[in-house]
C-alpha positions as CSV (number, residue, x, y, z in Angstrom):
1,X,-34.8,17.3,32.8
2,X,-33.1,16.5,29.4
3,X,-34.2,13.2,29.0
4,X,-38.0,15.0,29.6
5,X,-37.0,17.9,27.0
6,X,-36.4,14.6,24.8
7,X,-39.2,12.7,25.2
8,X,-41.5,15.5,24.1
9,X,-39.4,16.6,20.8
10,X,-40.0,12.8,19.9
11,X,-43.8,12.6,20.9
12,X,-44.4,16.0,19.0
13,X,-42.1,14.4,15.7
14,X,-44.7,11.3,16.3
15,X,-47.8,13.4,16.2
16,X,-47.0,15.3,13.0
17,X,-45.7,12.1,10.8
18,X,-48.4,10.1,11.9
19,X,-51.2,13.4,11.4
20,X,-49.1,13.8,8.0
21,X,-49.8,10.2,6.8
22,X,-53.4,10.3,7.7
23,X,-54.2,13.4,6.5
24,X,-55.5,13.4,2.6
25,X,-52.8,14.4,0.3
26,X,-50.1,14.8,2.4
27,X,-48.4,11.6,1.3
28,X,-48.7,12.6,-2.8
29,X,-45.6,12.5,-4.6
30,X,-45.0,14.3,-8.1
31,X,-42.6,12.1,-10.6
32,X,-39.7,14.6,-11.9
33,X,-39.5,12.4,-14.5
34,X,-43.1,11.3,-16.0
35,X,-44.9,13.9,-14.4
36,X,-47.6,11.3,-12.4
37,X,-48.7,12.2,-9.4
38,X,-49.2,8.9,-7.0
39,X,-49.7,8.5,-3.0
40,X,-46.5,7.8,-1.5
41,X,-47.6,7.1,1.9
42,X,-46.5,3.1,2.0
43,X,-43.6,3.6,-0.6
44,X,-40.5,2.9,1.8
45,X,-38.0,6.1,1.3
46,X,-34.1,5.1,2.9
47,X,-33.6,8.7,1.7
48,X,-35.4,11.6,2.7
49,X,-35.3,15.3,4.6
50,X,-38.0,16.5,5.4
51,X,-40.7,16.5,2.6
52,X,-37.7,15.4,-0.4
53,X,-37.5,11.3,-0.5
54,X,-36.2,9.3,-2.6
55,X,-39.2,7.3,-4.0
56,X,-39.8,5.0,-6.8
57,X,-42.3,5.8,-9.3
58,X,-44.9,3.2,-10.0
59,X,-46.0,4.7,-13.4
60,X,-42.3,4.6,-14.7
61,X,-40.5,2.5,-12.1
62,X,-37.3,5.3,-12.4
63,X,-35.7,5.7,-8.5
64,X,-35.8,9.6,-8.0
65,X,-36.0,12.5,-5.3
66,X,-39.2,13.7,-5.4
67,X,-41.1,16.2,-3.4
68,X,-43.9,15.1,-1.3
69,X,-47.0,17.1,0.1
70,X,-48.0,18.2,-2.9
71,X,-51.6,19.4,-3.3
72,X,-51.9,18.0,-7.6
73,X,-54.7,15.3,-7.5
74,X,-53.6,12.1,-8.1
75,X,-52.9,10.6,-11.8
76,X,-51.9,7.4,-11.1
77,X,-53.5,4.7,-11.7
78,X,-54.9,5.5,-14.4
79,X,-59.0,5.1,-14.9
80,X,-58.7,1.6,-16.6
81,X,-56.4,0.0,-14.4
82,X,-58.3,1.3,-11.4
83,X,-61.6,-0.1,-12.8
84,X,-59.4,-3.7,-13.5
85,X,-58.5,-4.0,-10.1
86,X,-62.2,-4.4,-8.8
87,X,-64.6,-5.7,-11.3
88,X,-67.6,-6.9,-10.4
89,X,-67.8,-10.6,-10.3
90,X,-71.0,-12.2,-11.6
91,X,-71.5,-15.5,-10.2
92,X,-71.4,-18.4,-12.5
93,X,-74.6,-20.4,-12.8
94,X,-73.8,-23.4,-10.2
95,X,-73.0,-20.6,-8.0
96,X,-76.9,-18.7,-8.0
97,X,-78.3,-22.7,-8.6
98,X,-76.5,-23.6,-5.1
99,X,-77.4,-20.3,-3.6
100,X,-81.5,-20.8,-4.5
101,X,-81.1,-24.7,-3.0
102,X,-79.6,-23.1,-0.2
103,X,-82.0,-20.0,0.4
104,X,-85.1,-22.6,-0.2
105,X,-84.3,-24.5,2.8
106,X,-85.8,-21.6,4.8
107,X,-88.5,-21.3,2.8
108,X,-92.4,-22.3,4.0
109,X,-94.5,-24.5,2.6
């Protein structure tokens, strides 16, 4: 009977972390320090109790506790870095020459 009472309590603690991390927002963290707001869901916390962890910031890189769940959109990255990390790529000019050779294979005559 205990070891069923057991099971449950760790299949219900299961459900809410992993409805927690999936749910939007529910990983944010607010920096103490800076003041950024970032999602902490895949930052690795040694420390924490509940929704306090101990988190590093990636805006000032300062090891803190910081509370979690918060509902403050996010402010991190910033605008430009986000728009650095995917830029569109034109292709160069051998690229759209070996594209037409290839595409005019297909083509009737």
């Amino acid at each position: 009977m205990g070891l069923i009472v057991v099971a449950v309590i760790v299949v219900v603690a299961v459900a809410v972390r992993l409805y927690f991390m999936r749910h939007p927002g529910a990983m944010r963290a607010k920096c103490p320090k800076c003041g950024n707001v970032f999602d902490a869901s895949r930052s690795f916390s040694a420390f924490h109790i509940g929704p306090i962890k101990q988190i590093k910031c990636p805006a000032c890189g300062k090891i803190s506790v910081m509370r979690t769940y918060i509902k403050d959109p996010l402010t991190w990255p910033p605008e430009e870095k986000k728009l650095s990390e995917h830029p569109e790529r034109q292709p160069s000019e051998e690229e759209m020459e070996k594209k037409r050779i290839e595409e005019s294979k297909y083509e009737k005559q």
